[in-house]
C-alpha angles and dihedrals in degrees: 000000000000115000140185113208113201129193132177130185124207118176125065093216110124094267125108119216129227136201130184139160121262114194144184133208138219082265093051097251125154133231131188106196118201123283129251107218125210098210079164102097121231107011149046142291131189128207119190113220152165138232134193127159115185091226094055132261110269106166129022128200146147135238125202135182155173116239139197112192103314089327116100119223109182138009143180122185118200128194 
């Protein structure tokens, strides 16, 4: 399945945001995939993906957050 993954950052406050894929598939089975960081600043950036799971893709979200460093600050997951 082709994807294109969006972030946009809105604050100029030091912190950088993420976005990745979680998925699900037909057993219920979560997946995190790995972030895309905006070390950018204020804005947006765009990466164009792919995902495949053998046992099907069942459910498709996205997670963001704000980061300091490697700690994560804040996080929201929608389905």
């Amino acid at each position: 399945m082709k994807l294109a993954i969006n972030v946009y950052d809105t604050a100029s406050d030091g912190h950088h945001a993420r976005v990745r894929l979680v998925s699900k598939n037909t057993f219920g089975t979560t997946r995190y995939w790995p972030w895309r960081m905006n070390y950018d600043g204020p804005g947006g950036k765009s990466w164009n993906t792919t995902a495949s799971d053998s046992s099907g893709l069942f459910y498709l979200g996205v997670q963001v957050a704000t980061f300091e460093g490697d700690t994560l600050l804040h996080s929201c997951t929608d389905w």
